[in-house]
C-alpha positions in Angstrom: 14.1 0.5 -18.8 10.7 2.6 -18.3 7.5 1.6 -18.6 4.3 4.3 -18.5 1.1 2.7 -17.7 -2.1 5.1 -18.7 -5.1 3.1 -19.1 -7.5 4.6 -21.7 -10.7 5.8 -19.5 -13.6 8.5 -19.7 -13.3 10.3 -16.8 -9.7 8.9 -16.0 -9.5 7.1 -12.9 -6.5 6.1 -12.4 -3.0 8.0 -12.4 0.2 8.0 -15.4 2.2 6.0 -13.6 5.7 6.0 -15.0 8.2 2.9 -13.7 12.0 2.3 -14.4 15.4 2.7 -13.3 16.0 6.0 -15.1 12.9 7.7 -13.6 14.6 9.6 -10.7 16.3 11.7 -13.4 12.7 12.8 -14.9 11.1 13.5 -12.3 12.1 17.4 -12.1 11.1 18.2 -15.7 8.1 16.3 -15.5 7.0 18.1 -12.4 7.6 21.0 -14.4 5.7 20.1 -17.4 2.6 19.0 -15.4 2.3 22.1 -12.7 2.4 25.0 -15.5 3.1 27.4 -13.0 1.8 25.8 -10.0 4.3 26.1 -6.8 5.4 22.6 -5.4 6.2 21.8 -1.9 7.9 18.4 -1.3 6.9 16.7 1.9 9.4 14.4 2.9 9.6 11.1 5.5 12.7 12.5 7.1 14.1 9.5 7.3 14.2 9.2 3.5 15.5 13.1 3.4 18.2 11.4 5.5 19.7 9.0 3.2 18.2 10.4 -0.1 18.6 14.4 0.4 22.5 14.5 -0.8 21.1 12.8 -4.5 18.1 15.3 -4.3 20.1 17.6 -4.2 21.9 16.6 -7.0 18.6 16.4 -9.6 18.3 19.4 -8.2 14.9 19.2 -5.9 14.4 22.1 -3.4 16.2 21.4 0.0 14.2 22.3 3.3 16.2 25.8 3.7 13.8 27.3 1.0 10.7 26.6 2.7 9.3 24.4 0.1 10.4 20.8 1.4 8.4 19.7 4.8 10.2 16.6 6.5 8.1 15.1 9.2 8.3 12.0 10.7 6.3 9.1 9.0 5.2 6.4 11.5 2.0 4.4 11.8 1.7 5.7 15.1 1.9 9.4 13.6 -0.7 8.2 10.7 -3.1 11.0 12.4 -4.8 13.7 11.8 -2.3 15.7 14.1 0.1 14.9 11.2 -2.5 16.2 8.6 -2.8 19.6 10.8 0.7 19.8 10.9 1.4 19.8 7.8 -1.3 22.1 7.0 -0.2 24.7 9.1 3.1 24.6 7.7 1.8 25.1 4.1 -0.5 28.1 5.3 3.0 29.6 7.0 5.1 28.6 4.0 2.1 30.1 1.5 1.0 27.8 -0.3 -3.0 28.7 -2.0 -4.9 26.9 -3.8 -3.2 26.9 -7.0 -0.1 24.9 -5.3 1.1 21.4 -5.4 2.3 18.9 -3.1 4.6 16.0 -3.7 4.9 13.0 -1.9 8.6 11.4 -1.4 8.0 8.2 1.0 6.5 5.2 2.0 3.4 4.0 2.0 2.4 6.4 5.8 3.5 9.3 3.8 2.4 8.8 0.6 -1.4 8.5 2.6 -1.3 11.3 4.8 0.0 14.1 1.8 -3.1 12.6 -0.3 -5.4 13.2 2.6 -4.1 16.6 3.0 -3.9 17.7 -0.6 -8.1 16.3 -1.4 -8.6 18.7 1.6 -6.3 21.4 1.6 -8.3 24.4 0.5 -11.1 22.1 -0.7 -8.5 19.9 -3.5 -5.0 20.2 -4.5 -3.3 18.2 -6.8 -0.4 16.0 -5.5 2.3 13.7 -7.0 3.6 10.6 -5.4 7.0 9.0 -5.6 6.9 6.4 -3.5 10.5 5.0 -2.3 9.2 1.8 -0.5 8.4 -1.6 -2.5 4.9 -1.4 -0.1 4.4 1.9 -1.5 5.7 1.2 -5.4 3.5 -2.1 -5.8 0.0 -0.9 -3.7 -0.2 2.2 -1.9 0.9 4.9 -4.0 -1.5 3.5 -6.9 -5.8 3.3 -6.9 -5.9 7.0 -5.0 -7.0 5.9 -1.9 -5.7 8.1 0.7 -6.3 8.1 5.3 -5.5 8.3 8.3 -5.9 6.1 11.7 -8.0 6.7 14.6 -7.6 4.8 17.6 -10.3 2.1 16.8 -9.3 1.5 13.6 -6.7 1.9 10.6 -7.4 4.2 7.7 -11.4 5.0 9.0 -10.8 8.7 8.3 -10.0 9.1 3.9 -10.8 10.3 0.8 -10.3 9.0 -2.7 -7.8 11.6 -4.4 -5.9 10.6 -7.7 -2.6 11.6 -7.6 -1.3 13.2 -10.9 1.8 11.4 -11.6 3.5 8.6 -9.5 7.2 8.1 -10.3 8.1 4.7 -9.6 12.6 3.9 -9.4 13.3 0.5 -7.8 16.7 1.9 -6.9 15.0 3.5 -3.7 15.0 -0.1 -2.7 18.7 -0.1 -2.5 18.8 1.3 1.1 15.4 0.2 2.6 16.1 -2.4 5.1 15.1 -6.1 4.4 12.2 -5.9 6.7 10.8 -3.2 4.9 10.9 -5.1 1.6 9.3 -8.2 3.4 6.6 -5.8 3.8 6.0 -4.9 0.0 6.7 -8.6 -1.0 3.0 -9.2 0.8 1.5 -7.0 -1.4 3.1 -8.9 -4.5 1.8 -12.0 -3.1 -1.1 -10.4 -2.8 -1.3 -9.4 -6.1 -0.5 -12.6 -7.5 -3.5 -14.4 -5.7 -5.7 -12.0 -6.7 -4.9 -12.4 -10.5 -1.3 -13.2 -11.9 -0.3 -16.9 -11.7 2.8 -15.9 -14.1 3.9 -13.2 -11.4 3.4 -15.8 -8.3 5.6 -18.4 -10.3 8.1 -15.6 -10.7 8.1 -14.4 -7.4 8.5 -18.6 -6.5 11.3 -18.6 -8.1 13.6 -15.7 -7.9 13.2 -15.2 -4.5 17.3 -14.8 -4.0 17.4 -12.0 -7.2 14.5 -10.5 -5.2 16.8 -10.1 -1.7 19.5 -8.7 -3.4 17.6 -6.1 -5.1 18.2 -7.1 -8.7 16.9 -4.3 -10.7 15.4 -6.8 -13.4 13.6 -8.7 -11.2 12.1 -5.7 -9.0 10.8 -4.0 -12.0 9.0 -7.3 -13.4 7.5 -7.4 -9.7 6.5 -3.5 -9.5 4.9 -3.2 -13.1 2.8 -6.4 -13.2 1.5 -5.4 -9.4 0.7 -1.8 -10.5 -1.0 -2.9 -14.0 -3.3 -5.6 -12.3 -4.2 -2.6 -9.5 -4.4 0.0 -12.1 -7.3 -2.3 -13.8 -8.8 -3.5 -10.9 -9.0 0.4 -10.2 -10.1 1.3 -14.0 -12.9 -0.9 -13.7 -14.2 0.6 -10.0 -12.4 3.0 -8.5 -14.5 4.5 -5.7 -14.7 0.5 -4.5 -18.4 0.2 -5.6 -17.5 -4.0 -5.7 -14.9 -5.0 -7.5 -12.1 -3.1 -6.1 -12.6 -5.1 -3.1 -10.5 -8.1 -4.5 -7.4 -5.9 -3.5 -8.9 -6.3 0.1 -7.3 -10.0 0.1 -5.9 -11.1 3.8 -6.5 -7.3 4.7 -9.7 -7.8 6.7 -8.0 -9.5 9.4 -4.5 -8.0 9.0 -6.1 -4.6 9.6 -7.2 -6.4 13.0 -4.1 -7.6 14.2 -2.1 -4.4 13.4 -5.2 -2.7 15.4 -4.5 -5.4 18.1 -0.7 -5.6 18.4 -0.3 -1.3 18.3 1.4 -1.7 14.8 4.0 -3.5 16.2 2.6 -6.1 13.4 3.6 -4.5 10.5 1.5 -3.7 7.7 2.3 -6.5 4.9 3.3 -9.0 8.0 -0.3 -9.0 9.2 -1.6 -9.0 5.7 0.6 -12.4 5.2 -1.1 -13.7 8.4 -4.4 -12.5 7.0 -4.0 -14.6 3.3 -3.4 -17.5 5.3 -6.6 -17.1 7.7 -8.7 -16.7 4.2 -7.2 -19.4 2.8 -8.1 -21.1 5.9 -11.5 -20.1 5.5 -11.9 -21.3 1.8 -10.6 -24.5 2.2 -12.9 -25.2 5.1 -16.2 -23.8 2.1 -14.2 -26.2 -0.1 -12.7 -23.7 -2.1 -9.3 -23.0 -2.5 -6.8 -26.9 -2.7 -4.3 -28.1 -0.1 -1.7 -27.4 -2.4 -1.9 -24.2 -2.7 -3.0 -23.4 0.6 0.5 -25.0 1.4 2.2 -23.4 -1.0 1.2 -20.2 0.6 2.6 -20.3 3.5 5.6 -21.7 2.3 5.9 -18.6 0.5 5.2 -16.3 3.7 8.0 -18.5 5.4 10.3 -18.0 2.9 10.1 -14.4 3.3 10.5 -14.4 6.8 6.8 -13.8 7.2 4.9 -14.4 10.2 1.9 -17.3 9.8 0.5 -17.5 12.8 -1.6 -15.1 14.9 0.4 -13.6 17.9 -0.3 -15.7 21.2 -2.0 -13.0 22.8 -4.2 -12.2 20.9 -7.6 -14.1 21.2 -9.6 -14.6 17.9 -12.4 -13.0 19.7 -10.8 -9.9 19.6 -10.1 -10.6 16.4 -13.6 -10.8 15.3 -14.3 -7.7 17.5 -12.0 -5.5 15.6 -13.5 -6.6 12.6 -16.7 -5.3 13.1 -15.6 -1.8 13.7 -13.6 -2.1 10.6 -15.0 -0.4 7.2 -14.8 -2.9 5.1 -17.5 -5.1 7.0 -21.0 -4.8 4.8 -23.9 -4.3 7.5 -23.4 -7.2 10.3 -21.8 -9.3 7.4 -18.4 -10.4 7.3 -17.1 -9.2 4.4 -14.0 -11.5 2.7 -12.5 -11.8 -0.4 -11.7 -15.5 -0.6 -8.5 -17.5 -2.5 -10.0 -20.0 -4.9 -7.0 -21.0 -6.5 -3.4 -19.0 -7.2 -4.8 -16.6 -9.7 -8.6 -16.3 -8.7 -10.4 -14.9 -5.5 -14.3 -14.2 -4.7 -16.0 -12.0 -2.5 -18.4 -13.6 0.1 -20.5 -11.9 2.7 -21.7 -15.0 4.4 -18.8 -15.9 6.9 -19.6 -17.7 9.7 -18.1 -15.6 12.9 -17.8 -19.3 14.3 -15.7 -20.7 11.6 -13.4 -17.7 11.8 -12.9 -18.2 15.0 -12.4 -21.5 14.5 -10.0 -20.9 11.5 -8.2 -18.1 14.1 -7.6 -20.4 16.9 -6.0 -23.0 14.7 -3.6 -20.4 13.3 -2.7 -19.0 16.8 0.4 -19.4 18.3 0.9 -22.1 20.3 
């Protein structure tokens, strides 16, 4: 099965993205096709080169003896700008110019740090993205949005940079470990909120085809999360307004990943996150009980956390929040669940209520 979503636009603004279970197999002669001529070096999470590089091998990608595959060690701690130098320099030794390409083969750390380097890399290279985590497949590898972390805040250093092409096979999934795929299943979530009733009753309801990695199920899950992104992205890709729906539960997840030192993972504080704007709209009488509740019995089934760590006061939530970008001037900026389906933006969040709203989801 393959799917190709390319959204008619003048100027494009979003990537071909091409999804299946066959796609592994085309991504050589499609690289091809689109470089014309162009070198291409591979930058690899190491970890992935680690269980992947034997069946690279076999499609017949370059191996890191050539000099045109770069493994390095993708971490949230290592989402720096060291990393970016780093890889820079090795490009300048290994010779790539300006007329060179760079591919991405990672998660969603990866996938972030090659973009930053390629929109910067003698002023703009192009780069390809094949993302082998479901965080990356369903969010991160799609919209363009590329950074890095400083030490006040996550992703406050980026650029907007369209990949080319993003090749999306679920059967990466197969070896990524079930903590890992929790972290992608937030972004589903996510999705669904935003704008897909049909894909949260899915996800409802096939949550044990979902564990063990049915190939069926993941691509129903991956195309309907990359076609809502791809038209959020269509419609405002630079994040202008609209774009800010995908910010849903993010505002305070970036926070408590900021808070914690990452040891919150990305899609784990974004689950806490949902649940402290859904906190938020049901106090504005917005979003219903029922699916508020429903919710977080969907974060618990996945093993996700719902509270906010014990130590961690919701004043320094609030703090972190105002160094983050997505705050609009002294205004809290939040995208707000009405319903399963619908979400609005509001800038007029009370810092009391969300503290309020963060000391009743704290740990006890």
């Amino acid at each position: 099965m393959k799917i190709d979503l390319s959204l008619p636009g003048s100027p494009p603004r979003t990537s071909e993205i091409s999804i299946g279970d066959d796609v592994l197999e085309t991504i050589a002669g499609g690289l091809e096709d689109a470089l014309r001529g162009r070198a291409a070096y591979w930058i690899w999470d190491e970890a992935v080169w680690n269980l992947w590089g034997r069946r690279a091998a076999e499609l017949g990608w370059p191996e890191p003896a050539g000099g045109r595959v770069i493994l390095f060690a993708a971490s949230e701690p290592n989402k720096r700008m060291a990393s970016v130098e780093f890889l820079a320099r090795r490009l300048v030794n290994a010779g790539a110019t300006r007329d060179s390409a760079l591919v991405a083969v990672g998660g969603g750390v990866t996938g972030d740090i090659v973009g930053f380097a390629a929109s910067i890399y003698m002023r703009g290279i192009p780069h390809f993205q094949v993302p082998t985590t479901l965080l990356a497949q369903v969010d991160s590898s799609v919209g363009g949005k590329t950074g890095v972390d400083l030490p006040e805040g996550k992703n406050l250093l980026g650029t907007f940079h369209q990949p080319t092409r993003v090749w999306v096979d679920p059967r990466w999934l197969v070896t990524l470990p079930e903590a890992e795929l929790r972290q992608g299943m937030a972004e589903v979530i996510k999705s669904a909120i935003i704008g897909d009733e049909v894909l949260w009753k899915f996800v409802e309801n096939n949550g044990q085809n979902l564990r063990r990695r049915d190939p069926e199920a993941l691509l129903r899950i991956i195309s309907a999360s990359c076609l809502l992104k791809t038209r959020v992205v269509e419609a405002d890709e630079k994040e202008a307004g609209y774009r800010r729906v995908l910010n849903l539960g993010h505002t305070v997840g970036h926070a408590l990943e900021k808070l914690t030192g990452y040891r919150l993972k990305h899609g784990d504080a974004v689950a806490v996150g949902m649940l402290a704007a859904a906190g938020l709209s049901r106090r504005m009488g917005m979003m219903p009980a029922g699916d508020a509740e429903r919710l977080e019995r969907l974060c618990e089934q996945w093993a996700m956390p719902v509270r906010v760590p014990a130590d961690i006061r919701p004043e320094a939530v609030i703090d972190a929040i105002r160094a983050d970008k997505k705050r609009i001037g002294d205004r809290l900026h939040f995208i707000l669940p009405v319903r399963i389906g619908e979400v609005v933006e509001r800038t007029d969040i009370d810092y009391d209520e969300l503290r309020d709203v963060l000391a009743h989801l704290r740990e006890k």
